[in-house]
C-alpha positions in Angstrom: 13.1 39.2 -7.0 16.2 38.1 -8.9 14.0 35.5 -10.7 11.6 38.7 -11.7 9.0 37.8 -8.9 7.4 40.7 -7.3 7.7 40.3 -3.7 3.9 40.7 -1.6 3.8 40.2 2.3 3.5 38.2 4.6 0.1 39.0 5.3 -2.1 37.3 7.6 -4.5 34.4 6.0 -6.7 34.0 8.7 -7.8 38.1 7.7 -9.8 36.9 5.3 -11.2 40.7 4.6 -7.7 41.3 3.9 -6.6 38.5 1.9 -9.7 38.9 -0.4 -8.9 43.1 -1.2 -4.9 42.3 -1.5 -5.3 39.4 -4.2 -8.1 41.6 -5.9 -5.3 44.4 -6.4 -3.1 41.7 -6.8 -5.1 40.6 -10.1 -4.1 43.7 -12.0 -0.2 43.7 -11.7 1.9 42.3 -14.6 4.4 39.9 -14.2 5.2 37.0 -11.6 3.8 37.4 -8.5 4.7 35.9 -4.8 2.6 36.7 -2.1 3.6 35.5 0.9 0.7 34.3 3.1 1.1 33.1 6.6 -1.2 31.0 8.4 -1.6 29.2 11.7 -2.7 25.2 11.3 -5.5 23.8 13.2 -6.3 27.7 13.3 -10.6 28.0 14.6 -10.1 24.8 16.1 -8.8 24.3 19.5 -8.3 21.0 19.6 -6.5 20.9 16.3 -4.5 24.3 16.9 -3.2 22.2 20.4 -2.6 19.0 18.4 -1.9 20.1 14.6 -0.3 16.3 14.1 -3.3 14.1 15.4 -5.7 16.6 13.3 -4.0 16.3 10.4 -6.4 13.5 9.3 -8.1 12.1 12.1 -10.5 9.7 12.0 -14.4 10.6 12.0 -15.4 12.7 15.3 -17.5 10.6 17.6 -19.6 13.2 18.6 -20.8 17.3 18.6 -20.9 18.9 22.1 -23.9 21.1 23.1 -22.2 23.9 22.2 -20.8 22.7 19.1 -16.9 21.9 20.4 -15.2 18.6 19.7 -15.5 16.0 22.0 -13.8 13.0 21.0 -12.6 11.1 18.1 -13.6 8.1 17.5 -11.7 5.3 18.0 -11.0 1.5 17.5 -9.8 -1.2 19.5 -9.0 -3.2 16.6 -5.0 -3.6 16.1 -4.3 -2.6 12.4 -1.7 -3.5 9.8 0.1 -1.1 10.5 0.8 -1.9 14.3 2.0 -5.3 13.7 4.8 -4.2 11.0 5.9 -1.1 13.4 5.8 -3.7 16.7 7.9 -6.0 14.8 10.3 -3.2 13.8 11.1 -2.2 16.9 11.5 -5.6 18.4 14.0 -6.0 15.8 15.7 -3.0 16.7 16.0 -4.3 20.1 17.9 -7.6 18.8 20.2 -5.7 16.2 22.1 -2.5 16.5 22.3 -2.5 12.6 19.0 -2.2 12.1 17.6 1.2 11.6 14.3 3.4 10.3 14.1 6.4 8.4 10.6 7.6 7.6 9.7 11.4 5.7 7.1 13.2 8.4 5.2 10.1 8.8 6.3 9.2 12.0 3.0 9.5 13.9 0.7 7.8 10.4 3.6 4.7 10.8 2.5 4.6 14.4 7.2 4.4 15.0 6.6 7.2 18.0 7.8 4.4 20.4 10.8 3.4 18.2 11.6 7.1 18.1 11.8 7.4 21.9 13.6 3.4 22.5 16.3 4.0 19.6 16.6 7.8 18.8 20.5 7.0 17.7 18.7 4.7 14.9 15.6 6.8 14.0 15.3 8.7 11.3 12.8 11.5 10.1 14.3 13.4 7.0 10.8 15.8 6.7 8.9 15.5 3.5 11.8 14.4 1.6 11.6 10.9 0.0 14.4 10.9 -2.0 16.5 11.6 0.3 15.3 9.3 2.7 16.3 6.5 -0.1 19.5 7.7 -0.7 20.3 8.1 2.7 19.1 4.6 2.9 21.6 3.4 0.6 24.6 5.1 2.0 23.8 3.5 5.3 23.4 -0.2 3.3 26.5 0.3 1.8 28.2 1.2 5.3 26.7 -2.3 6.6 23.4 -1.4 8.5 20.3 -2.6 8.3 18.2 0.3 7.2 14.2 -0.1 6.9 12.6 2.5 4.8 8.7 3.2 6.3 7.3 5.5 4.1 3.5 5.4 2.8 3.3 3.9 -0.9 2.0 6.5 -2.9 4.7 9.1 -1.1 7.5 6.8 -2.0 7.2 7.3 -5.8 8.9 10.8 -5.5 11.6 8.6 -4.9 11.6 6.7 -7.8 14.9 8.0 -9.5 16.7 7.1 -5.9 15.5 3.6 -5.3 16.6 2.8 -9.3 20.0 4.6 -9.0 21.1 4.4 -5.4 19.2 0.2 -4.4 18.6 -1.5 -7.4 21.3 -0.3 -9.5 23.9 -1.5 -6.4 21.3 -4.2 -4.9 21.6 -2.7 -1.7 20.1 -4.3 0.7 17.4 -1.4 1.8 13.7 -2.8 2.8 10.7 -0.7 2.1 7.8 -0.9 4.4 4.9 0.4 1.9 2.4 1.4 4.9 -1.0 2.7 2.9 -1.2 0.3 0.1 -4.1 0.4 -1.7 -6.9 2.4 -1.3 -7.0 4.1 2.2 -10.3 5.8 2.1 -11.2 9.1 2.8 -7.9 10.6 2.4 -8.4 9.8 -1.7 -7.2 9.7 -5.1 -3.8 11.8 -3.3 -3.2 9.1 -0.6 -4.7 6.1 -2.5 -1.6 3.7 -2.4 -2.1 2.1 -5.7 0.9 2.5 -8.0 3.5 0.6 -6.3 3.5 -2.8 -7.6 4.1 -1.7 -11.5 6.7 0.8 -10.0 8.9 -1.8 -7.9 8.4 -4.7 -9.8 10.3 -3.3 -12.6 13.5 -2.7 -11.2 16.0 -6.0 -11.7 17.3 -7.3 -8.0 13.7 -5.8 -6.4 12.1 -8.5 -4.4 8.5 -7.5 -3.8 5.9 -9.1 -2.0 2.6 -9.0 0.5 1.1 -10.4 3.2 -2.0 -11.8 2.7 -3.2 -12.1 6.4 -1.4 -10.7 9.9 0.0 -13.9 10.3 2.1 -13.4 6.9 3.9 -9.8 7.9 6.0 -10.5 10.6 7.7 -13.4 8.9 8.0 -11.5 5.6 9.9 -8.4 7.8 12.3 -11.4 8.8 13.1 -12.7 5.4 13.4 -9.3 4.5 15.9 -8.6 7.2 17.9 -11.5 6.5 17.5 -10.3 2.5 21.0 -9.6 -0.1 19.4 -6.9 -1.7 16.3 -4.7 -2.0 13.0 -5.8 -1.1 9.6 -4.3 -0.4 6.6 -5.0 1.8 3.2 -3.7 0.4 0.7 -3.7 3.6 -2.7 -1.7 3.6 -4.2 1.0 5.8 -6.6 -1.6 7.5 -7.7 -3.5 10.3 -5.9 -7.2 10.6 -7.7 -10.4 8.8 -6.6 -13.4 10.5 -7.8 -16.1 8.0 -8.4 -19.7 8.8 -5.9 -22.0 6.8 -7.2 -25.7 6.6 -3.8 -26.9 6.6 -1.9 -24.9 8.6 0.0 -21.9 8.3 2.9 -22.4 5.6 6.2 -20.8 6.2 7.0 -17.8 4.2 9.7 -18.9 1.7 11.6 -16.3 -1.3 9.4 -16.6 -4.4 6.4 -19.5 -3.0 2.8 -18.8 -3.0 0.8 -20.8 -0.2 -2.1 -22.5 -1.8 -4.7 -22.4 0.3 -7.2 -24.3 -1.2 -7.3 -26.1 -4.5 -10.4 -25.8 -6.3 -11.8 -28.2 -9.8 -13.8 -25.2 -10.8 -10.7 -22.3 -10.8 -8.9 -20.5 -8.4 -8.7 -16.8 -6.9 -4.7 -15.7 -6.5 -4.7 -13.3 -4.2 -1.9 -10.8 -3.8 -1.8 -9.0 -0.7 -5.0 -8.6 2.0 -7.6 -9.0 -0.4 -6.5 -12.9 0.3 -9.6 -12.3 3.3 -12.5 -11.3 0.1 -11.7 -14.1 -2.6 -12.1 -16.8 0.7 -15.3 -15.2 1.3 -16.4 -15.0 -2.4 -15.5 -18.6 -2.8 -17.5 -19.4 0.3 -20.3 -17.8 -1.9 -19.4 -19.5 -5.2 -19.1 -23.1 -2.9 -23.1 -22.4 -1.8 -23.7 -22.5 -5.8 -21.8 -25.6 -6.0 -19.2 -24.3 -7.7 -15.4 -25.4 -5.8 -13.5 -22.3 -6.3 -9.1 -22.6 -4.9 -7.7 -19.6 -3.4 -3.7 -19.3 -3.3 -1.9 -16.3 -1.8 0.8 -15.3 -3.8 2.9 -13.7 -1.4 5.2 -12.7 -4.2 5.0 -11.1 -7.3 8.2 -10.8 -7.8 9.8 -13.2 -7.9 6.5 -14.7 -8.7 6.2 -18.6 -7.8 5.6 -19.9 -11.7 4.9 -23.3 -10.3 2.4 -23.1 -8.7 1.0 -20.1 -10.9 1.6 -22.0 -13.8 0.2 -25.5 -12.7 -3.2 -23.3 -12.0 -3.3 -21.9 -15.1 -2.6 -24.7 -17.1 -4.7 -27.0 -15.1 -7.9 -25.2 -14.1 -10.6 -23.9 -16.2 -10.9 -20.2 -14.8 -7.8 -18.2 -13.5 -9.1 -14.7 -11.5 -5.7 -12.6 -10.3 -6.6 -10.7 -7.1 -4.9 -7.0 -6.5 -5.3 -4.2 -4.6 -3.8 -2.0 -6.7 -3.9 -0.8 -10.5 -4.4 -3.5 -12.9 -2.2 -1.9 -15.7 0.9 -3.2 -15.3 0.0 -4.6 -11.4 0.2 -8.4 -10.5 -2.0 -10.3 -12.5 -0.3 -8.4 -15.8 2.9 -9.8 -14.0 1.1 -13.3 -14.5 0.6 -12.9 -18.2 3.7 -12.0 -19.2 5.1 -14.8 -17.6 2.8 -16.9 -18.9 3.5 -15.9 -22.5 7.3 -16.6 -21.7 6.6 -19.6 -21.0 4.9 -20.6 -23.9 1.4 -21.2 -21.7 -2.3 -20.7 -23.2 -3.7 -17.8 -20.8 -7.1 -17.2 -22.1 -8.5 -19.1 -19.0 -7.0 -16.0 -16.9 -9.0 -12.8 -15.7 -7.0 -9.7 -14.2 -9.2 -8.3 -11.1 -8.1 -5.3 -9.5 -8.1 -1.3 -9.8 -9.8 0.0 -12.8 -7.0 2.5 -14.9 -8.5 5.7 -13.1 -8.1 7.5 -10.4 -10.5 6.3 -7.3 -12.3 9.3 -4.9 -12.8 9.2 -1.3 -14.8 7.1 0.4 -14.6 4.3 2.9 -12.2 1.4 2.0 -14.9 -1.4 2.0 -17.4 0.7 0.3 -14.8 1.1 -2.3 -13.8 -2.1 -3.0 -17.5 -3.0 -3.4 -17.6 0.0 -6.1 -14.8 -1.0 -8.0 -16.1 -4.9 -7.8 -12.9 -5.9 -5.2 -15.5 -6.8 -2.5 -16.5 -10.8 -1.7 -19.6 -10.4 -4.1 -18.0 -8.8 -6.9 -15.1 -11.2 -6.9 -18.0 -14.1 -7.0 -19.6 -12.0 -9.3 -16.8 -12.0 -11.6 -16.3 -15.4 -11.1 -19.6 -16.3 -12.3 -19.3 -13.6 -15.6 -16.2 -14.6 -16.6 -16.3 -18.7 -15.8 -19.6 -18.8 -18.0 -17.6 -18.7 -21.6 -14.9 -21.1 -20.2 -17.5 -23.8 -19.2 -19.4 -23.8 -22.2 -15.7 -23.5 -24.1 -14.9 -26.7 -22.6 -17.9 -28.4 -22.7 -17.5 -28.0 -26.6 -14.4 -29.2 -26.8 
């Protein structure tokens, strides 16, 4: 009332009788108003007033009893992304004392309940609080632990001002697990964790890469462990792709890409789990004849110009592979240093988010609307690799 609010409540929101005759009255008052409104989550719901975390946003209910009531949710067997990086966490734990977690209310979504229990001295849940998870973070760095930030990408950009002046600014050595990269379905446009690689590449002494398949996290959380200075792991709200490498698994090393397959006709690079699509789009293109590469990056920053750049100058199509906004993501990360390096680029197609904001839906159904899905990428391929055949041919 200081401020000049006027001061209304609490009145009960589930009254709705109530609530609808107070905020008509309400309408014809001058000035600021605050009305206070309380209100009991999961409330009409038993299941969800018993278990408000769980029905947050759970999964798609498997089934309606006869009288209407919840029976189950429905559930999958399948180990996800996000279970590998939080098992691998917590076997760390177990091996260092200097390694700890901090998270902000996303202790259930990061699946680190059983870290919380094994290593309460080193677990940390600020609350819906970013920014001061980060800077927390950093003190701890600077103090000589280990400290793992696991918060879902498009939550961390509240702490953008943090992870510029507190990490990068020192290059602290703080590792950010960025659980929900990329589009994560019906939780939409709010939840979709697009942003991050424009936002972390950017800051000088950030390391930032992604796995392409399960087999790549668990190694990457061990370089990033072992890592001088910030570093962040982009990893998607997903089931695990375990793709099948002709010549074995290569070690995950600072700034190399593992190359796959090389390809006469182009190549797909693949940052992050999309790695899983361009194989299965070049399987398409190979039925056509056509002998499409696919490397997985790994890194975009720092981005592995030799191989990149032997691609590109060798190859006659180039297609970049992101989950994540194509303004300003990876594959603009590949033109620019391209054009440093004094490298023709024309032969190089961006794929990735379009430069607008993506609804709801499920993840594979939107990947095949925005063209991210193993046709579209063959699709694309075939659009785009049209003008650079007949380009060469001429020449």
């Amino acid at each position: 009332e200081e401020l000049g609010f006027r001061y209304f409540g609490p009145v009960d929101g589930h009254d709705l009788t109530s609530l609808r005759r107070i905020l008509r009255d309400l309408k014809s008052q001058k000035g600021p108003i605050l009305l206070h409104v309380f209100t009991n989550k999961g409330h009409g719901v038993k299941e969800a007033a018993e278990d408000p975390v769980t029905y947050h946003t759970p999964p798609v209910f498997a089934e309606l009893g006869p009288d209407g009531a919840i029976v189950s949710l429905k559930k999958s067997s399948s180990k996800a992304y996000t279970d590998v990086m939080s098992a691998a966490i917590h076997e760390a734990m177990g091996k260092d004392p200097k390694v700890a977690v901090l998270t902000a209310a996303m202790c259930q979504g990061n699946k680190l309940e059983a870290i919380r229990t094994d290593f309460p001295e080193r677990f940390f849940d600020v609350g819906i609080c970013e920014s001061h998870a980060v800077a927390f973070a950093a003190g701890m760095a600077k103090g000589g632990m280990k400290p793992i930030v696991d918060i879902y990408s498009t939550f961390l950009q509240r702490s953008f001002d943090q992870i510029f002046q507190e990490v990068c600014l020192q290059n602290l050595p703080v590792i950010f697990a960025m659980d929900r990269a990329g589009l994560t379905g019906p939780e939409g446009p709010t939840h979709h964790g697009v942003f991050d690689i424009p936002y972390m590449r950017m800051f000088p002494n950030m390391t930032s890469l992604a796995p392409g398949d399960e087999k790549d996290l668990v190694p990457m959380l061990a370089l990033a462990l072992e890592h001088p200075g910030p570093i962040s792991i982009r990893y998607p709200k997903t089931n695990l792709d375990a793709i099948d490498r002709p010549n074995g698994f290569q070690p995950v090393e600072l700034g190399k890409a593992e190359v796959i397959e090389w390809g006469a006709d182009g190549c797909f690079i693949a940052f992050g789990t999309l790695l899983a699509n361009c194989l299965a789009a070049a399987r398409l293109l190979a039925d056509e004849g056509i002998h499409v590469g696919v490397i997985n990056a790994r890194f975009v920053k720092p981005l592995d110009r030799e191989t990149i750049f032997r691609a590109i100058e060798t190859l006659p199509f180039v297609a970049t592979v992101e989950e994540g906004t194509i303004e300003g993501g990876f594959g603009s990360a590949v033109l620019e240093a391209a054009n440093a390096a004094g490298l023709d680029a024309r032969n190089v197609v961006r794929l990735g988010l379009p430069d607008r904001f993506i609804e709801h839906g499920d993840r594979h159904e939107l990947l095949a609307d925005v063209g991210l899905d193993p046709e579209g990428l063959a699709n694309a391929f075939r659009r785009h690799r049209e003008p650079a055949a007949r380009e060469v041919t001429t020449a």
